[in-house]
VOMI-681422 format. One record per atom (N, C-alpha, C): atom name; y, x, z; residue in one letter. Coordinates in steps of 0.001 Angstrom, whole numbers. Layout:
# VOMI-681422
<pt><atome>CA</atome><Y>Y</Y><X>X</X><Z>Z</Z><residu>a</residu></pt>
...
# end
This chain:
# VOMI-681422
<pt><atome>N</atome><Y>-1175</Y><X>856</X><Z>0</Z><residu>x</residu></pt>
<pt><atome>CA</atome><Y>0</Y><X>0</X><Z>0</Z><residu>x</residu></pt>
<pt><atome>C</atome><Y>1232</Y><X>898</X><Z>0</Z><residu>x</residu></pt>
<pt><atome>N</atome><Y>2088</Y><X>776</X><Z>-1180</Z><residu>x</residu></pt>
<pt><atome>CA</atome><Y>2968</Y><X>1917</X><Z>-915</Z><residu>x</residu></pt>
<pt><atome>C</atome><Y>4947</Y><X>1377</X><Z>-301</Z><residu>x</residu></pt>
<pt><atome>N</atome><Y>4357</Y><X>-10</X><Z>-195</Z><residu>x</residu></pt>
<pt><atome>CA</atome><Y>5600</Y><X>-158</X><Z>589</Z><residu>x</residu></pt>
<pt><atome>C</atome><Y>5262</Y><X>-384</X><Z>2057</Z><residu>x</residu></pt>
<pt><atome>N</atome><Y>4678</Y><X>380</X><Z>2990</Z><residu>x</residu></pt>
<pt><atome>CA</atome><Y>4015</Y><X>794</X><Z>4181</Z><residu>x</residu></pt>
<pt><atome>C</atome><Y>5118</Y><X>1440</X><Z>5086</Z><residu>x</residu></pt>
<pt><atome>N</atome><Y>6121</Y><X>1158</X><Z>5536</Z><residu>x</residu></pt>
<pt><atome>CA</atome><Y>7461</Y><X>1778</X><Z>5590</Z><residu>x</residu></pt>
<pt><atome>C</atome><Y>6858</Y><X>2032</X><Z>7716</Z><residu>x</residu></pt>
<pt><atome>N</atome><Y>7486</Y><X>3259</X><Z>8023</Z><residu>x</residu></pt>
<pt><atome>CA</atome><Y>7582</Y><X>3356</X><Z>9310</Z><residu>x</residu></pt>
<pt><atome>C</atome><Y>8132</Y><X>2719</X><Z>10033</Z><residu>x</residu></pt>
<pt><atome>N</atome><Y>8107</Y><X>2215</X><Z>10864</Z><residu>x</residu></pt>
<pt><atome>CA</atome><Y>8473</Y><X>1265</X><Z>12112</Z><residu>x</residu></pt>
<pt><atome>C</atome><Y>9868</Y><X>1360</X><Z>12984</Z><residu>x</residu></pt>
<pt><atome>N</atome><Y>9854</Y><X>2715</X><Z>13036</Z><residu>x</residu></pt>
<pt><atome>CA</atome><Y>10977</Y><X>3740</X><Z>13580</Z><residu>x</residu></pt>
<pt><atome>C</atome><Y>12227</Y><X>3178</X><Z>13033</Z><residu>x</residu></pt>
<pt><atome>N</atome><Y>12917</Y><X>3323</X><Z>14318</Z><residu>x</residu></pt>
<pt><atome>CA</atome><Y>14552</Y><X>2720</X><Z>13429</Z><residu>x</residu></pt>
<pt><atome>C</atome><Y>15278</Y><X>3567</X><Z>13007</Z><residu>x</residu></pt>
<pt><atome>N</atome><Y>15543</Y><X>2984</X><Z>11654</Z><residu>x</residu></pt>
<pt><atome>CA</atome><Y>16389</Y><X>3618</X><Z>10449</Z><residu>x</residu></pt>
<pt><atome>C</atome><Y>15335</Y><X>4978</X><Z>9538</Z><residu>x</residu></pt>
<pt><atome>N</atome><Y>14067</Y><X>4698</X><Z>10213</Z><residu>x</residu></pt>
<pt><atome>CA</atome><Y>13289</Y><X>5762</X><Z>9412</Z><residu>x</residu></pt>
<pt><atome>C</atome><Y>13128</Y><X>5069</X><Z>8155</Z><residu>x</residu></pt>
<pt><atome>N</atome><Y>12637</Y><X>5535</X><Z>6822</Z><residu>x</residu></pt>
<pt><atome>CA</atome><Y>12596</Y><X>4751</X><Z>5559</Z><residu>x</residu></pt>
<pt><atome>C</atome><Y>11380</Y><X>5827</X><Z>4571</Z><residu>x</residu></pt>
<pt><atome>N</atome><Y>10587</Y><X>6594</X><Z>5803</Z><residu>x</residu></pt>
<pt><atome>CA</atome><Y>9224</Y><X>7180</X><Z>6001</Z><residu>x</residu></pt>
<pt><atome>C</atome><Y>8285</Y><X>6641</X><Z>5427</Z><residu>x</residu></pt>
<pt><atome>N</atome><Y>7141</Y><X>6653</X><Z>4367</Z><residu>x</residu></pt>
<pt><atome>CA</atome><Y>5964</Y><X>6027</X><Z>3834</Z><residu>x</residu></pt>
<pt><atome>C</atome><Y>5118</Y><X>6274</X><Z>5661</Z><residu>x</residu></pt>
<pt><atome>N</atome><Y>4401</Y><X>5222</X><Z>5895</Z><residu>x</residu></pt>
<pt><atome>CA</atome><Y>3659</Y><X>5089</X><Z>6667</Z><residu>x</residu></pt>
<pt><atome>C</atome><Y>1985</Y><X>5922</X><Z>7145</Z><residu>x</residu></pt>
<pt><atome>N</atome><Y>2319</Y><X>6404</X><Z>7868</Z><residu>x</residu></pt>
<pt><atome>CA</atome><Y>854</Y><X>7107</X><Z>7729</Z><residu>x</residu></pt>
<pt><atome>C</atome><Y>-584</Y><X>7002</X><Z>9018</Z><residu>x</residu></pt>
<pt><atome>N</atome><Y>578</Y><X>6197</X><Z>10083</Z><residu>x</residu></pt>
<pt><atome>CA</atome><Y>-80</Y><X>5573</X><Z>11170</Z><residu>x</residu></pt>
<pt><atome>C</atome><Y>15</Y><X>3876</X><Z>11425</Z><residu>x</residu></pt>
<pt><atome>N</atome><Y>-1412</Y><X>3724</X><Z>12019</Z><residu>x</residu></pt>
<pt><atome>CA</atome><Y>-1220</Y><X>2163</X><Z>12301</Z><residu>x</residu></pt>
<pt><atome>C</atome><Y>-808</Y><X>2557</X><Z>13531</Z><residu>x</residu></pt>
<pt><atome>N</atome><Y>-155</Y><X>1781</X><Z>14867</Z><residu>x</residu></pt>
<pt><atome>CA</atome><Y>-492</Y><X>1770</X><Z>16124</Z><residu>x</residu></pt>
<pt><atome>C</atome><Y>-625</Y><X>183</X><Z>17075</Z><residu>x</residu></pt>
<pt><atome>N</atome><Y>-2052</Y><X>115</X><Z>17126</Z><residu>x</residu></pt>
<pt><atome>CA</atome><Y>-2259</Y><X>-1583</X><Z>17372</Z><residu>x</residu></pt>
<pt><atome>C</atome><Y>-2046</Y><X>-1768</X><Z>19137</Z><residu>x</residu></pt>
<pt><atome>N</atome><Y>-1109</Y><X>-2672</X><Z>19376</Z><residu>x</residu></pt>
<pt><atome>CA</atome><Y>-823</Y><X>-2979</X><Z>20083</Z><residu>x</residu></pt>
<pt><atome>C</atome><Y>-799</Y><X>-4510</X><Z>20825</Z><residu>x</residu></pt>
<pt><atome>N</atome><Y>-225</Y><X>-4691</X><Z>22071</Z><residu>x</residu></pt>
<pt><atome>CA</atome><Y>-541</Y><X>-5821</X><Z>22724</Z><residu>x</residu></pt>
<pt><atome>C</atome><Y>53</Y><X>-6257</X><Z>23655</Z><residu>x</residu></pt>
<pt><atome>N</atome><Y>1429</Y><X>-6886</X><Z>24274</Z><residu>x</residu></pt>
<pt><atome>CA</atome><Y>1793</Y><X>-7262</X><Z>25292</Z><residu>x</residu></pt>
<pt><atome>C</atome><Y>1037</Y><X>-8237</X><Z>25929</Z><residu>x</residu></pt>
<pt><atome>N</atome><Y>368</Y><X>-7888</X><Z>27021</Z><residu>x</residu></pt>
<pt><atome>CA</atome><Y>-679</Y><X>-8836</X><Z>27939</Z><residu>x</residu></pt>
<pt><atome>C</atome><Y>383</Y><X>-10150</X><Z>28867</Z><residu>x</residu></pt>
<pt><atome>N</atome><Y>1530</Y><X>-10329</X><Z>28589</Z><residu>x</residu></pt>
<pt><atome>CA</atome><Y>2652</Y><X>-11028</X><Z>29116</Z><residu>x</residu></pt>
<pt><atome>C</atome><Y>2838</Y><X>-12391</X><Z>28591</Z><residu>x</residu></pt>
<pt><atome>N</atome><Y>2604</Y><X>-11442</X><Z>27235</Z><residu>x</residu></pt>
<pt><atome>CA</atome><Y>3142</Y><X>-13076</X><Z>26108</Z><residu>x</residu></pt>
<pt><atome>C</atome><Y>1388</Y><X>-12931</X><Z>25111</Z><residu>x</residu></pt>
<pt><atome>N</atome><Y>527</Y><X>-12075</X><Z>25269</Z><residu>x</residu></pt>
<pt><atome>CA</atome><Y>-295</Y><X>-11812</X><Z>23735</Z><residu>x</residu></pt>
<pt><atome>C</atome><Y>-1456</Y><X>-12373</X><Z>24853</Z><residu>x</residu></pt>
<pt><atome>N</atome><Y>-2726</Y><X>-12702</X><Z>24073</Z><residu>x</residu></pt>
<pt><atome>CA</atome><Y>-4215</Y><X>-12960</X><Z>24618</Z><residu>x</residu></pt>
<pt><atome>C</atome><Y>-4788</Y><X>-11854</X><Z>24378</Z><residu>x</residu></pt>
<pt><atome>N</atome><Y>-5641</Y><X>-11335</X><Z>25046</Z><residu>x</residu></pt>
<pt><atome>CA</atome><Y>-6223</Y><X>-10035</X><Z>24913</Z><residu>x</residu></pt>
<pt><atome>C</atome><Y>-5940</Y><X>-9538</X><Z>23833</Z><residu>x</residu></pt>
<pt><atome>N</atome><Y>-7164</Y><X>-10533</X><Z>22649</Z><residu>x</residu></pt>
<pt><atome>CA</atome><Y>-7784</Y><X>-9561</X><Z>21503</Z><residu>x</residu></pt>
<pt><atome>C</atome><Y>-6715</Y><X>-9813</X><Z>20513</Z><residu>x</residu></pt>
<pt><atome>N</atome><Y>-5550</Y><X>-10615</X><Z>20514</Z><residu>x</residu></pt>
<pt><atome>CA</atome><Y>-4432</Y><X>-10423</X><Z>20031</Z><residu>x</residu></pt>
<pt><atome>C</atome><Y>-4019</Y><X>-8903</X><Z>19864</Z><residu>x</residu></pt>
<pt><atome>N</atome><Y>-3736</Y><X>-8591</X><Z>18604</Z><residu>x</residu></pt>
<pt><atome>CA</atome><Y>-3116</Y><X>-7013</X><Z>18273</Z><residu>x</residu></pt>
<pt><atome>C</atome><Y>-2048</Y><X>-7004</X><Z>17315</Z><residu>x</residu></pt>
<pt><atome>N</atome><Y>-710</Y><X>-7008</X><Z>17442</Z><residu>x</residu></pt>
<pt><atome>CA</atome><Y>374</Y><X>-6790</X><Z>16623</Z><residu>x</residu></pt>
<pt><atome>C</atome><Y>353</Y><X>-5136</X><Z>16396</Z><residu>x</residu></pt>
<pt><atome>N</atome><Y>1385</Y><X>-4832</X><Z>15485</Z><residu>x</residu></pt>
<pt><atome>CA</atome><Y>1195</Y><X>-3336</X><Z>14566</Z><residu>x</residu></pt>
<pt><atome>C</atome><Y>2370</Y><X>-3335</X><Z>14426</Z><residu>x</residu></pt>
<pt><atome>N</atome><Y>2306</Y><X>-1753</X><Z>14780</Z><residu>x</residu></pt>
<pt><atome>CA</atome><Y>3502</Y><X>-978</X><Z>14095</Z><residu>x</residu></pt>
<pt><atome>C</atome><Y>2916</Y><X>-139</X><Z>13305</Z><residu>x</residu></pt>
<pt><atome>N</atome><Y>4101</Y><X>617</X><Z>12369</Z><residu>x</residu></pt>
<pt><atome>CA</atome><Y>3377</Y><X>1642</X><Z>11273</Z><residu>x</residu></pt>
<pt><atome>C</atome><Y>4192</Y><X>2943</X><Z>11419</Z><residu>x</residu></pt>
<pt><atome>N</atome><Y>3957</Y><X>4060</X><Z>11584</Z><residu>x</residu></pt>
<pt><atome>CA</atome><Y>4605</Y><X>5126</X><Z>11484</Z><residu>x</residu></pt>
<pt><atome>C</atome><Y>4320</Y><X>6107</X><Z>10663</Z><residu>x</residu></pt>
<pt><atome>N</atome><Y>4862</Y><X>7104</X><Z>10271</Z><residu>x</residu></pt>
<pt><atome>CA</atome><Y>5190</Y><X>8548</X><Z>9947</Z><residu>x</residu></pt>
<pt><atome>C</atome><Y>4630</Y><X>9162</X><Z>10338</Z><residu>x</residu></pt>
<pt><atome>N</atome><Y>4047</Y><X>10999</X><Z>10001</Z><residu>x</residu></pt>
<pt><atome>CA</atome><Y>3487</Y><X>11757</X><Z>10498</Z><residu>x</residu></pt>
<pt><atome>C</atome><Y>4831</Y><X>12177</X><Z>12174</Z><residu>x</residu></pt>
<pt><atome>N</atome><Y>6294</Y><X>12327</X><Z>12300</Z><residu>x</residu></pt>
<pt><atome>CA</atome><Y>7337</Y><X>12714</X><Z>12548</Z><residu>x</residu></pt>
<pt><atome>C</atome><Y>7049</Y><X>11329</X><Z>13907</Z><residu>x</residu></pt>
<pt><atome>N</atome><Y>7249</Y><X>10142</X><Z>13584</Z><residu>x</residu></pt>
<pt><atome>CA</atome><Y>7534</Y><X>9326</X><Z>14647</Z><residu>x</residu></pt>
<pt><atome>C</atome><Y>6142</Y><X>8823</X><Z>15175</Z><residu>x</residu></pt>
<pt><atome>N</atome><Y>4883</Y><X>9215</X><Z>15064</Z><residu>x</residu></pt>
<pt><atome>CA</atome><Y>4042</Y><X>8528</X><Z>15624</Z><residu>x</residu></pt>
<pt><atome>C</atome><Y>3757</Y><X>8433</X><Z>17293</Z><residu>x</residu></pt>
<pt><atome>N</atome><Y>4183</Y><X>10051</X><Z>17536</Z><residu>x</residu></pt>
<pt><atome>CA</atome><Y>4180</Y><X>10502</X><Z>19215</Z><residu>x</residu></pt>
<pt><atome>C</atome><Y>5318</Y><X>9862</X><Z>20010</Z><residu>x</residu></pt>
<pt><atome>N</atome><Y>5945</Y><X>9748</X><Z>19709</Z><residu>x</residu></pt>
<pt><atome>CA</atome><Y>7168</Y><X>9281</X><Z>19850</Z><residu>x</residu></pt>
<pt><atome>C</atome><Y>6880</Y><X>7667</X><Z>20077</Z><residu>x</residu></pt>
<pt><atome>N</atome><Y>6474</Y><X>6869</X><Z>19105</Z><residu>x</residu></pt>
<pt><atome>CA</atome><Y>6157</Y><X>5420</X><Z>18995</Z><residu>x</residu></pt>
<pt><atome>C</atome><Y>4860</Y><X>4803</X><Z>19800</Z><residu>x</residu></pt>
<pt><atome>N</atome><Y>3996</Y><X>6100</X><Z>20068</Z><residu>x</residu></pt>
<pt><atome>CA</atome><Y>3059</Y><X>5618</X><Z>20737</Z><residu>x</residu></pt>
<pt><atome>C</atome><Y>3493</Y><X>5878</X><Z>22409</Z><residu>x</residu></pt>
<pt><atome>N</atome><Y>3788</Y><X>6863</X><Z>22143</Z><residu>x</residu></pt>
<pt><atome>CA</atome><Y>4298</Y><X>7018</X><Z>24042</Z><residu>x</residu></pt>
<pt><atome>C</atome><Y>5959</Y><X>6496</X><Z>24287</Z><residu>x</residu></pt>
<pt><atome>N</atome><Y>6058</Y><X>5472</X><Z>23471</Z><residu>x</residu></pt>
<pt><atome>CA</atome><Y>6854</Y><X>4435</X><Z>24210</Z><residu>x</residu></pt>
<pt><atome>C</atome><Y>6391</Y><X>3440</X><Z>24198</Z><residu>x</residu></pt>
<pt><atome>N</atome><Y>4984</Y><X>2447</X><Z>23482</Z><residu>x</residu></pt>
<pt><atome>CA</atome><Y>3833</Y><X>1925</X><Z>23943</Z><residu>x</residu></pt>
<pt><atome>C</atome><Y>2895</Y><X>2190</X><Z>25331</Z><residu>x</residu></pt>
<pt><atome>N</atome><Y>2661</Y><X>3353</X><Z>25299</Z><residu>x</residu></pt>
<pt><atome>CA</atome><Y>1855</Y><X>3843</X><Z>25881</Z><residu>x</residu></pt>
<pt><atome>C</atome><Y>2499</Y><X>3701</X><Z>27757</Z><residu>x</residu></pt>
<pt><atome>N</atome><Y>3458</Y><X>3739</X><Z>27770</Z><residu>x</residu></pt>
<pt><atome>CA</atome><Y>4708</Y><X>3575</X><Z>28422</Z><residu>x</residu></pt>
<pt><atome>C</atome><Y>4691</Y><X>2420</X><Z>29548</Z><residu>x</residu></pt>
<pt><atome>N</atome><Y>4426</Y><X>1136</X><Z>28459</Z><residu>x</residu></pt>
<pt><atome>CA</atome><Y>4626</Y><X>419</X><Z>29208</Z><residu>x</residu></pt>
<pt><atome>C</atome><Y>2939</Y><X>-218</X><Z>29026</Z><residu>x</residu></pt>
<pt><atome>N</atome><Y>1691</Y><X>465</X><Z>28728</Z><residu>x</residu></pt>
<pt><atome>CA</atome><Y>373</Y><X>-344</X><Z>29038</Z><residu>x</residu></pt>
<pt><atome>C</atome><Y>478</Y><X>-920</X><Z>27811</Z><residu>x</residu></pt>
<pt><atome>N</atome><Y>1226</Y><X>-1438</X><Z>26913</Z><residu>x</residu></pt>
<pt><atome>CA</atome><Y>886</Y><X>-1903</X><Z>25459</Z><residu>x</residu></pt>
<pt><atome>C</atome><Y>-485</Y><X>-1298</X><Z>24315</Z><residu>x</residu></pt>
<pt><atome>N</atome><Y>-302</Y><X>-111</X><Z>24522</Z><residu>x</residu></pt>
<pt><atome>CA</atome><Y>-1318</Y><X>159</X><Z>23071</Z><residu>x</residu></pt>
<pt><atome>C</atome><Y>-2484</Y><X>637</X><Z>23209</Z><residu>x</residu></pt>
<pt><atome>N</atome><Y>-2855</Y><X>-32</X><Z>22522</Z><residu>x</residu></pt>
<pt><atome>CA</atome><Y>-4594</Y><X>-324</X><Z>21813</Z><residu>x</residu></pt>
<pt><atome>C</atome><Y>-5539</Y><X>862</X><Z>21141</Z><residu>x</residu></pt>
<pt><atome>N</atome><Y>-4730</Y><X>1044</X><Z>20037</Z><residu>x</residu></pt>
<pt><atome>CA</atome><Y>-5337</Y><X>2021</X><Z>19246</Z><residu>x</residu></pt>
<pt><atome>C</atome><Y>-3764</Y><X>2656</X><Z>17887</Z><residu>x</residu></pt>
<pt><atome>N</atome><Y>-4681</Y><X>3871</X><Z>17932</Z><residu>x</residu></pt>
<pt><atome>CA</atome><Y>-3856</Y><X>4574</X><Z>17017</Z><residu>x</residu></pt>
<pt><atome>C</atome><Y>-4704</Y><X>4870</X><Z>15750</Z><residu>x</residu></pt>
<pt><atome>N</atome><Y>-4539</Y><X>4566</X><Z>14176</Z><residu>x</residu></pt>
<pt><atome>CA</atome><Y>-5544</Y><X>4639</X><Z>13523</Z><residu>x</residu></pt>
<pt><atome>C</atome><Y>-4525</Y><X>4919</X><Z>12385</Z><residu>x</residu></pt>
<pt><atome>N</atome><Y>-5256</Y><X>5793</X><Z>11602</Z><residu>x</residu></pt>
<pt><atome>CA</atome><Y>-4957</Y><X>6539</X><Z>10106</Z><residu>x</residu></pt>
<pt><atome>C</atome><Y>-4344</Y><X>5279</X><Z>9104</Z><residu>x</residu></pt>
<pt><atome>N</atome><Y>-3240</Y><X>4944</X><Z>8827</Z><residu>x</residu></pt>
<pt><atome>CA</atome><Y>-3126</Y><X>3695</X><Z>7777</Z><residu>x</residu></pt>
<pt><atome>C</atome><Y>-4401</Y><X>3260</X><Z>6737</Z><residu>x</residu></pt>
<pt><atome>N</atome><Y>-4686</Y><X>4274</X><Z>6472</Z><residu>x</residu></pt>
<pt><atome>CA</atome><Y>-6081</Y><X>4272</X><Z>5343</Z><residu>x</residu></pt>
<pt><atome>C</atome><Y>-7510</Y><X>3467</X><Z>5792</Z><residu>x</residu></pt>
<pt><atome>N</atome><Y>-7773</Y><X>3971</X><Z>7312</Z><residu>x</residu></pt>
<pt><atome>CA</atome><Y>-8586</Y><X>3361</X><Z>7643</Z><residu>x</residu></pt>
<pt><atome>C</atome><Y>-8785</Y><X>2043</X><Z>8649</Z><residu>x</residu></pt>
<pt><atome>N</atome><Y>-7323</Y><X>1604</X><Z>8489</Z><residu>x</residu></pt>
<pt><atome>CA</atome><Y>-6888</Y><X>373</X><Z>9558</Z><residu>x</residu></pt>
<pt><atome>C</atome><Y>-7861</Y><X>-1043</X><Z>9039</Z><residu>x</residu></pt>
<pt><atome>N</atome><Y>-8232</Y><X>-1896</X><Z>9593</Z><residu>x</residu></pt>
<pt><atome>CA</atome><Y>-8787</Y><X>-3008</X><Z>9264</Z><residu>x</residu></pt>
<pt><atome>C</atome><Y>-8238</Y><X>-3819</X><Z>10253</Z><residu>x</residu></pt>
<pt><atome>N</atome><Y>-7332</Y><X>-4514</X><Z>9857</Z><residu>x</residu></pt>
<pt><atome>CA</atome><Y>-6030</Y><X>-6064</X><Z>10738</Z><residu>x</residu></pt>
<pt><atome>C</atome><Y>-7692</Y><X>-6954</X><Z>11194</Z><residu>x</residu></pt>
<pt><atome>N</atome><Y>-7816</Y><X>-6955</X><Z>12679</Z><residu>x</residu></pt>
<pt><atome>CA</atome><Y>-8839</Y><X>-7944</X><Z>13392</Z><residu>x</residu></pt>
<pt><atome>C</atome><Y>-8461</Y><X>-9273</X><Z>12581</Z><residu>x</residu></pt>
<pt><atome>N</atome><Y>-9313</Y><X>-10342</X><Z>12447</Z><residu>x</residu></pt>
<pt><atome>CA</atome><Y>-9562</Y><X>-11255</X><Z>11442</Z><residu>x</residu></pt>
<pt><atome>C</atome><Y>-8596</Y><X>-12397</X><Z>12840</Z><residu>x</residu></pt>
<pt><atome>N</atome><Y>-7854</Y><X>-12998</X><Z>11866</Z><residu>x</residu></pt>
<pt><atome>CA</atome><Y>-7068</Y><X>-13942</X><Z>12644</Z><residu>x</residu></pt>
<pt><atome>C</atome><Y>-5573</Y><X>-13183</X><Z>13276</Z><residu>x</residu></pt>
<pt><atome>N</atome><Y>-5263</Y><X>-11906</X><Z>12682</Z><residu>x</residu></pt>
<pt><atome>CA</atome><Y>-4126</Y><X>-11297</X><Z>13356</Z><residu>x</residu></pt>
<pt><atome>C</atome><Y>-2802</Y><X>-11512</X><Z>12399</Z><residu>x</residu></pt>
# end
């Protein structure tokens, strides 16, 4: 998919990370929303997930598969 744009604000980065995530506040478990990042913003995007107990998984854009119903 080559309009896969990073997540990061004001980045305009082709995407090279999924990072599946989950607020347990407002989301049901197996609920997983996505962000997409850059090789540059992924550390960054995950450990401000990571932060607050949000994220799930970190996976290669290539090999992401969206859970059925997301």
């Amino acid at each position: 998919m080559s309009d896969a744009i990073c997540s990061a604000k004001g980045c305009r980065a082709v995407a090279v990370w999924v990072l599946a995530w989950n607020n347990p506040k407002i989301h049901t478990p197996e609920r997983r929303k996505t962000w997409l990042a850059c090789e540059e913003h992924r550390e960054h995007l995950s450990k401000f997930l990571g932060m607050r107990g949000f994220l799930k998984d970190v996976v290669k854009f290539e090999d992401w598969e969206a859970p059925e119903g997301s």
